[in-house]
N, C-alpha and C positions, 0 to 999 in steps of 0.2 A: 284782304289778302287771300291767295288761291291755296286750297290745301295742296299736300306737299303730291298725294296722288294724282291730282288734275293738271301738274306742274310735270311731273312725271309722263304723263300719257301726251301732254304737248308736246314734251322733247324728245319722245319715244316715235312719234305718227307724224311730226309735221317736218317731215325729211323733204326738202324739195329744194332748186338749183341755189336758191337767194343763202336758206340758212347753211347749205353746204361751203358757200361760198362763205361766208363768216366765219365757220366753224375751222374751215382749213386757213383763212385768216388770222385764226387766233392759235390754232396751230403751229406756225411754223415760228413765229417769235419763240416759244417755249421751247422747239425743236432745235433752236439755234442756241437758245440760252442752257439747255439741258445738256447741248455739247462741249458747250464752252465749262461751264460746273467742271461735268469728266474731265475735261483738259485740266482743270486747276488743281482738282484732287487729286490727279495720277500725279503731278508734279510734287504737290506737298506729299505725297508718298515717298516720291525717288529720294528727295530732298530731305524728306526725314529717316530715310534707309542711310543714305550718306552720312546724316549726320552719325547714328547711331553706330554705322561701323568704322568712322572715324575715330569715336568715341571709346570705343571698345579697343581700338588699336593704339590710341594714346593709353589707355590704362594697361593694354598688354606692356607696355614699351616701359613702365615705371615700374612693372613688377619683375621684368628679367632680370636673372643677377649678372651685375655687369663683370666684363672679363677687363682682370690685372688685381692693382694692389688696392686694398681696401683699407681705411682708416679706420677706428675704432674710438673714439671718445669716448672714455668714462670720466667722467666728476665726481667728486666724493665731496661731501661739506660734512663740518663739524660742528659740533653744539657746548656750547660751555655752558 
């Protein structure tokens, strides 16, 4: 096995059409894949903003006091 310097200085100096061409090969799958990720994440964002102010809007909506007549129950129990 080559040390990791000798491995370094290969892929550092041995720039020429053949490895360019690999390089940009391998390249551009991850270039497409890296877009597509952003795409999914920006979505699970909106989609989790939505939820949450949906969320927030259903809780607003159970805590307004609502308008007209109000009932009142009390129970009372006894103990013999």
């Amino acid at each position: 096995m080559e040390p990791l310097e000798e491995k370094e200085m290969q892929v550092a100096y041995d720039v020429n059409p053949r490895t360019t061409e690999i390089l940009h090969h391998l390249l551009e799958p991850n270039r497409v894949r890296d877009r597509d990720d952003y795409l999914v994440i920006e979505d699970l964002k909106q989609k989790a903003s939505e939820y949450k102010s949906e969320r927030i809007s259903r809780k607003q909506s159970c805590i307004c006091p609502q308008k007209g007549p109000k009932l009142i129950l009390v129970v009372r129990t006894r103990t013999f």
